[in-house]
C-alpha positions as CSV (number, residue, x, y, z in Angstrom):
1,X,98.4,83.8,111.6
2,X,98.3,84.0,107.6
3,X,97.5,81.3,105.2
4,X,99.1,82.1,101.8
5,X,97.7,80.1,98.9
6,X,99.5,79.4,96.0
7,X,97.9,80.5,92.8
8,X,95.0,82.5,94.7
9,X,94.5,86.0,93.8
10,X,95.4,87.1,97.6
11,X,98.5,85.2,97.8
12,X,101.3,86.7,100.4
13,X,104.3,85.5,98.6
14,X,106.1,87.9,96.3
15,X,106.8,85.8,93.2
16,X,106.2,82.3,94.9
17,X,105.0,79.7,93.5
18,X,102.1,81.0,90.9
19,X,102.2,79.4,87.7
20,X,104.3,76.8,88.7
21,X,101.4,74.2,89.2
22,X,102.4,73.8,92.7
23,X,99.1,73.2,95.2
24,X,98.4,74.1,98.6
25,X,98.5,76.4,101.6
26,X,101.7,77.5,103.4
27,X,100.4,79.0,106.8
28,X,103.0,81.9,108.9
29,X,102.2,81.8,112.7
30,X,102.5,85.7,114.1
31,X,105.5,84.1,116.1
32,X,107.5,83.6,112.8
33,X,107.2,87.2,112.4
34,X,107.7,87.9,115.4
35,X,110.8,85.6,115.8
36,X,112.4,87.0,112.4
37,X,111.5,91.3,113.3
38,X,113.6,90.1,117.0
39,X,116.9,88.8,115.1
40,X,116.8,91.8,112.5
41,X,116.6,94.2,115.0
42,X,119.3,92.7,117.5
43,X,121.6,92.7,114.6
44,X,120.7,96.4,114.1
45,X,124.2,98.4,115.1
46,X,123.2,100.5,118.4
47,X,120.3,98.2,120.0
48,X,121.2,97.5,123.5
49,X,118.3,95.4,124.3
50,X,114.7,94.5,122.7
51,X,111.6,94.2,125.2
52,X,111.2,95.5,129.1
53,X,111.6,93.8,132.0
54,X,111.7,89.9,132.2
55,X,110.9,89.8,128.5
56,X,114.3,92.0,128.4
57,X,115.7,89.5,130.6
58,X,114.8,86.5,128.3
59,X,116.2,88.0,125.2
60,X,119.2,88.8,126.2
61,X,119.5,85.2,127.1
62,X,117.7,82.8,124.5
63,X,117.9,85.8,122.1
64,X,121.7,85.0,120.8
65,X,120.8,81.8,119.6
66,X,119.5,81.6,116.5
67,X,116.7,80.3,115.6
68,X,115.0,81.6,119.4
69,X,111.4,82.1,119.9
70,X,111.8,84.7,122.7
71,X,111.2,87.4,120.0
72,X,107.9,86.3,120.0
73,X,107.8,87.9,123.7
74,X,109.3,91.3,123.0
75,X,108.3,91.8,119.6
76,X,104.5,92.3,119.0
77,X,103.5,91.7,115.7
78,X,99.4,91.5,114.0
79,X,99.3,89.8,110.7
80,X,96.6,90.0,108.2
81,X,96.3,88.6,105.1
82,X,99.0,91.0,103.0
83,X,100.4,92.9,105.6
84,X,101.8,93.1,109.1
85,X,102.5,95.7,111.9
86,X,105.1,95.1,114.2
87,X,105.4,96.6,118.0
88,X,109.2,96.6,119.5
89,X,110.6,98.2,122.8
90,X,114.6,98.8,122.5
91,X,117.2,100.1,124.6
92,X,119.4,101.7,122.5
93,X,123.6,102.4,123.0
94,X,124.6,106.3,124.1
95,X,125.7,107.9,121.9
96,X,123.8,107.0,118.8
97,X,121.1,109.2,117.1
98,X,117.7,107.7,117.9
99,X,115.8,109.1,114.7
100,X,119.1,107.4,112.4
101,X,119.0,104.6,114.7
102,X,114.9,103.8,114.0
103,X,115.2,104.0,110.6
104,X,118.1,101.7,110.2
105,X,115.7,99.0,112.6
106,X,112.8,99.7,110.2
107,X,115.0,99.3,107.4
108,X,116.1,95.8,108.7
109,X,112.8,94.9,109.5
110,X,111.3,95.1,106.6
111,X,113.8,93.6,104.4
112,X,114.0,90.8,106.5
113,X,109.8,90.2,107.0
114,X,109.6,90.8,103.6
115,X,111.8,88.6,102.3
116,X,111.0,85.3,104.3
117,X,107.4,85.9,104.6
118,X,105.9,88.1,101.4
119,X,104.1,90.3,103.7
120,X,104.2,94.0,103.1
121,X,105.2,95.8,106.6
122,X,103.0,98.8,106.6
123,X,103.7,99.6,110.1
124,X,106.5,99.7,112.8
125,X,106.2,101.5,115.7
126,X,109.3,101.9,118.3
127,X,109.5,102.7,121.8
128,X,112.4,103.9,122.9
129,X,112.8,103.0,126.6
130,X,116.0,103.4,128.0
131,X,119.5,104.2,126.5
132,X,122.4,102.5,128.1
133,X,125.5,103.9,129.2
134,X,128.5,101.5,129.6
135,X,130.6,103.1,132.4
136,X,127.5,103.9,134.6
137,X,127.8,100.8,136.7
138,X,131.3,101.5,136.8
139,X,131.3,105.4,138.4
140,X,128.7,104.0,140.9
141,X,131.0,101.5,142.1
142,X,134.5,103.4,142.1
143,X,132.4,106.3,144.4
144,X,132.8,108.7,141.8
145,X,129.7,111.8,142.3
146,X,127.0,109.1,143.1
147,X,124.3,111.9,142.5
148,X,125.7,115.1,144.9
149,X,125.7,116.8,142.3
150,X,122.0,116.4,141.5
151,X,121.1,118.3,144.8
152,X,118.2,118.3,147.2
153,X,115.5,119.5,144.6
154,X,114.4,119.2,140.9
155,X,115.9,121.6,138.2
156,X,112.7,121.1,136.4
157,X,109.1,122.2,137.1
């Protein structure tokens, strides 16, 4: 969490309200960071999914409606006083160049953080997980090579 203080030297807001003889202290829970990082990087062309398992689950769920806390569950975020770092698992579309596709998410994350909050994002890491491929359910199901092709052993040592 980060209390910004209008006026004081170490104030988070870019611009805000210094000089403007406003008083007092506007604090930003972690989960408000969290929350806007989720929606910025859901609307980020070739994400799949954000978070693993039954955080996965719950974001694909509660993560549509805007204005959703379940960000704060698949995006990890430390704020400081300035800045923030932000931790994010995605499943990303096939098809789609991961390095372009991480750079586009960083991209959206920082604008948006940055913007609401006046916190400088010095730090976003992504973990790939998964990639999802829209037809695989569909081959498994039509009986289409369900893995025969794979063999009995390991092409890799």
């Amino acid at each position: 969490m980060v209390d910004i203080e209008p006026g004081s030297g170490n104030s988070a807001t870019s611009g805000g309200s210094e000089g403007n003889g406003v008083r007092g202290r506007t604090t930003i829970a972690d989960g408000v960071v969290a929350t806007i990082a989720g929606i910025a990087i859901r609307e980020t062309d070739g994400v799949h999914s954000v978070g693993k398992g039954a955080s996965k689950a719950l974001g694909a769920v509660t993560g549509r409606v805007s204005g959703s806390s379940s960000s704060g569950r698949t995006v990890k975020v430390e704020v400081g006083e300035k800045e923030t770092a932000i931790d994010v698992d995605v499943e990303v579309e096939y098809g789609v160049p991961i390095h372009v596709l991480a750079d586009r998410i960083r991209t959206h994350v920082i604008d948006a953080v940055e913007t609401m909050t006046g916190l400088k994002v010095v730090e976003i890491n992504i973990n790939v997980f998964d990639v999802h491929i829209p037809d695989d359910d569909d081959e498994d199901e039509d009986g289409s090579d369900g893995g025969g092709s794979r063999g009995g052993g390991s092409r890799v040592r």
